[in-house]
C-alpha positions in Angstrom: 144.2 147.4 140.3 145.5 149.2 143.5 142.2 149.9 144.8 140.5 146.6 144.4 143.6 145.3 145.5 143.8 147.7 148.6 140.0 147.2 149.2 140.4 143.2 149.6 143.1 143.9 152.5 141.1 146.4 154.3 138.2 144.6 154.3 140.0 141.6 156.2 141.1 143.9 158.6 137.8 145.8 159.2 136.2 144.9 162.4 132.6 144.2 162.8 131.3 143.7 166.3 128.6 142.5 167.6 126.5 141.3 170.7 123.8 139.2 172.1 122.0 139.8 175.2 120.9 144.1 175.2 121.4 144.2 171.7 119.4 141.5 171.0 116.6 143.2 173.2 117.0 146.5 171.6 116.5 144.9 168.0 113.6 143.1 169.3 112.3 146.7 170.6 113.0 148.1 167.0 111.0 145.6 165.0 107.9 146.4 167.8 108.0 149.6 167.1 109.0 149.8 163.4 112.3 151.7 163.8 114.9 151.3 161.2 117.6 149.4 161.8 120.5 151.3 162.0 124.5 150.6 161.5 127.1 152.5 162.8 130.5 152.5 161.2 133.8 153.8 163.0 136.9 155.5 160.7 139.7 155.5 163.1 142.2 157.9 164.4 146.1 157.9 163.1 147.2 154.2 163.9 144.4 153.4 161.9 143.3 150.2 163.3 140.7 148.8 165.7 142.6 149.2 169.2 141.7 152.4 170.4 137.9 152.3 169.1 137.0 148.9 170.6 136.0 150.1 173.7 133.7 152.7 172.3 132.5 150.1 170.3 131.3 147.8 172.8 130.0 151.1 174.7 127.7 151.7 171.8 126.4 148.6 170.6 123.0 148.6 172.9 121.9 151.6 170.3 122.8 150.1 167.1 121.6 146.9 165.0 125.4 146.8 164.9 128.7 148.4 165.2 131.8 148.5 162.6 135.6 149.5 162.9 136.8 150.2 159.4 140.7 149.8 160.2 143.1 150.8 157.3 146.1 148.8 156.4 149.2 149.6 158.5 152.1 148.8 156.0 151.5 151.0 153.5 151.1 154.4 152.7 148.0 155.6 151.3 146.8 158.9 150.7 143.2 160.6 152.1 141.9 160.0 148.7 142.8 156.1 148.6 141.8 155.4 152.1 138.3 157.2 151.4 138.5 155.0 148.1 138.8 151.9 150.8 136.2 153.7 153.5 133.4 153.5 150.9 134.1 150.4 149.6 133.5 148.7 153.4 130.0 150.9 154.2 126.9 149.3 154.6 125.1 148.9 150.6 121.4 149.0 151.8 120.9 149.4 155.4 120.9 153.2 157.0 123.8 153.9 158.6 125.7 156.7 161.0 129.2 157.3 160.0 131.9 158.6 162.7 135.3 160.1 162.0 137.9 160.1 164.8 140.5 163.0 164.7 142.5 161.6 161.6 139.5 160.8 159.7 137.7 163.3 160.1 138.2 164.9 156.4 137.6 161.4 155.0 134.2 161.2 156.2 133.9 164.5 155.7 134.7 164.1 151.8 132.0 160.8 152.1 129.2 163.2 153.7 129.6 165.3 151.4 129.1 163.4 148.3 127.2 160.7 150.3 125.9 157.4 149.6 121.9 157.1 150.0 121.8 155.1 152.7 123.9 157.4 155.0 121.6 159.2 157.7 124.2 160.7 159.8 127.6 162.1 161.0 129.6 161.9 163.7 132.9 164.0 164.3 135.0 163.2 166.9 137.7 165.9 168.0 138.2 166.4 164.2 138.8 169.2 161.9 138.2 169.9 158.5 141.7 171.9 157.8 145.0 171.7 159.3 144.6 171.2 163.4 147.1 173.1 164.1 148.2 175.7 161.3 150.9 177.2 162.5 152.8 173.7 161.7 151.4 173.4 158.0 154.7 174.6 156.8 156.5 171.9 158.3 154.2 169.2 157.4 157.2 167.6 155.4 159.5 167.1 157.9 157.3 164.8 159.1 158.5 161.9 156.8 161.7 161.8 158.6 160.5 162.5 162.0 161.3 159.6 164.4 157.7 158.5 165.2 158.6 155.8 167.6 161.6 157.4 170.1 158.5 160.0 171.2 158.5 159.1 175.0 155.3 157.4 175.7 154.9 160.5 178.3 154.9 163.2 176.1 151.7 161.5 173.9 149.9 160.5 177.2 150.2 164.1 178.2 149.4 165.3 174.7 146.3 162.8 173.6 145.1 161.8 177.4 146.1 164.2 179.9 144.9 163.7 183.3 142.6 160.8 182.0 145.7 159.0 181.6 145.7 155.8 182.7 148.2 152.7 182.3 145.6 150.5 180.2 145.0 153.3 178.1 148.8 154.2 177.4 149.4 150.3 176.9 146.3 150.4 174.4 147.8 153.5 172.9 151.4 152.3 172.6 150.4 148.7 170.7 148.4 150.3 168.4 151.6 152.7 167.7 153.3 149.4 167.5 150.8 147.6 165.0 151.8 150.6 162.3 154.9 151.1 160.5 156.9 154.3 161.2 156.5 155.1 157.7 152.8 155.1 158.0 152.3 157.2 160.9 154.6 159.7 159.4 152.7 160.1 156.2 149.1 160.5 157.9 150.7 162.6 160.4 152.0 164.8 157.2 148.5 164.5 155.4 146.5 165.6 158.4 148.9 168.8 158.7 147.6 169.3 155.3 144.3 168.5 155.2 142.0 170.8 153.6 138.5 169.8 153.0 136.4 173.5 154.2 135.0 173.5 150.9 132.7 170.0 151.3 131.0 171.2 154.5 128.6 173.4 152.6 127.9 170.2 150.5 127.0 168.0 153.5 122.9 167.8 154.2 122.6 164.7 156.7 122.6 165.8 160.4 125.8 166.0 162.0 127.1 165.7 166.1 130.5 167.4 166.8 131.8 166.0 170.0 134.7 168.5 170.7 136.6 167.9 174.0 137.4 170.4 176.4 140.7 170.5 177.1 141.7 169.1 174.2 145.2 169.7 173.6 146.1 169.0 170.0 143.2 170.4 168.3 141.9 174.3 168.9 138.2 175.3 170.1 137.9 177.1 166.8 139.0 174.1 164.5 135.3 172.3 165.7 133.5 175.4 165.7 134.2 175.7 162.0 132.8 172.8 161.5 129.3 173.3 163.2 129.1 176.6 161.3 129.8 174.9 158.2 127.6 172.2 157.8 123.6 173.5 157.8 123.0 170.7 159.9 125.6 170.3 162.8 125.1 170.7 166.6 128.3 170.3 168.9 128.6 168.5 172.0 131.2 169.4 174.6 132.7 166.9 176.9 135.2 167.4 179.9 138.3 165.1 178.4 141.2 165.2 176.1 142.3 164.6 172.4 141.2 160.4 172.8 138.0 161.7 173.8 136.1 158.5 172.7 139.0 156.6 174.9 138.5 158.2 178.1 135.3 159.4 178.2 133.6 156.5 176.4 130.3 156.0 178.1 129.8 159.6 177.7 130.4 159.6 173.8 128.4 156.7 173.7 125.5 158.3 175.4 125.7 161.1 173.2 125.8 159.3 169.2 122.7 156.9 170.7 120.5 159.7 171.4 121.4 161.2 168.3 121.3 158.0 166.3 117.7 157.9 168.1 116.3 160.9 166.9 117.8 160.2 163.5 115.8 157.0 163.8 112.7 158.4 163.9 113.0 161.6 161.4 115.8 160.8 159.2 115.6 160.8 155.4 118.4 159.1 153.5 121.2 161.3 152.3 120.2 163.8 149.7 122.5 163.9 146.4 125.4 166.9 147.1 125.1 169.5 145.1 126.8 169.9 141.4 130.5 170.9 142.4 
């Protein structure tokens, strides 16, 4: 009951957008030429909702027949498993799709990759890890709960998550989709994601995966991303100048990056092959 319950909400918050205009042209390019049509479907970072991702969105629509948010609901707690539960249930059935997982939600569609639906063709990771980002704070992961989520000055996360690409739409964008979450919320995920430990799914995952790792990223270590690319068979990693919200500030440049490999996916990709027995 809770998950077809919990699916019904998320779906009415789940964003699907789309364009006319250069998408229209693209699509008309794709039937020419026989490409697949391909879907690309967005898992978002802690607040869970479409704010932060929309501009990305818009930024990569040209390359895709069309482009998803998947929010989660913001006023309740749900653990990785449940929200995965709710992920899957708002992917594409038939048409090929790319799937990319923002910081946060990174071991969710990790944990889809690696026990994939067929139709999946690809993976993004975005400034994502596969165990705890920052280890050394694991310990303290339930202290979290009670942490006072909101009374963090809007200058100490600009400086965290943006750094010097911070600018005042972006800490406006960042500070109403704060504001969109309960406390409560944002505490638990912040708690999971100190927890998260998925390593042992990335030997499972066969589809072709792009790690964009930023630069001077200042939440999440080099090393974090590089265990990812060695992990999964098929992973390359892209490095950007930019911060944490690399998708945020450097958009066009993230953009750039999943379309070319959405491209070559387009022409040589096979659907996702069953995972291995675990």
């Amino acid at each position: 009951m809770l998950a077809a319950a919990s699916t019904q909400s998320f779906r009415s918050t789940a964003w699907a957008t789309r364009s006319t205009g250069t998408r229209a042209s693209e699509r008309g390019r794709r039937i020419a030429t026989r490409e697949p049509m391909i879907a690309l479907c967005l898992l978002p970072g802690l607040d869970g909702t479409a704010h932060m991702l929309r501009g990305f969105a818009d930024a990569a629509r040209p390359g895709f027949d069309r482009v998803e948010i998947i929010a989660y609901p913001g006023d309740r707690v749900l653990g990785y498993r449940e929200l995965e539960t709710l992920a899957r249930d708002a992917l594409p059935r038939e048409s090929p799709f790319v799937l990319l997982g923002e910081s946060f939600s990174g071991p969710i569609a990790l944990s889809i990759a690696a026990d994939p639906p067929l139709n999946l063709i690809g993976l993004v990771l975005s400034t994502t890890f596969a165990t705890a980002p920052v280890p050394l704070l694991s310990p303290f992961a339930s202290l979290s709960v009670i942490a006072p989520v909101r009374s963090v000055p809007m200058a100490a996360l600009a400086a965290l998550l943006l750094g010097r690409w911070s600018t005042p739409e972006l800490r406006e964008e960042l500070s109403a989709a704060l504001r969109s979450v309960e406390p409560t919320v944002l505490r638990a995920r912040a708690a999971m994601a100190m927890r998260a430990d998925v390593g042992d799914r990335l030997r499972r995952i066969t589809v072709p995966t792009l790690a964009l790792r930023a630069r001077h990223d200042r939440l999440l270590r080099p090393s974090r991303v590089r265990t990812l690319v060695a992990g999964i068979a098929r992973a390359n990693e892209c490095v950007l100048d930019g911060p944490h919200l690399l998708l945020q500030t450097r958009t066009q440049a993230c953009a750039d990056a999943v379309i070319a490999f959405a491209q070559r996916l387009a022409q040589t990709a096979t659907p996702a092959a069953p995972s291995p027995s675990r």
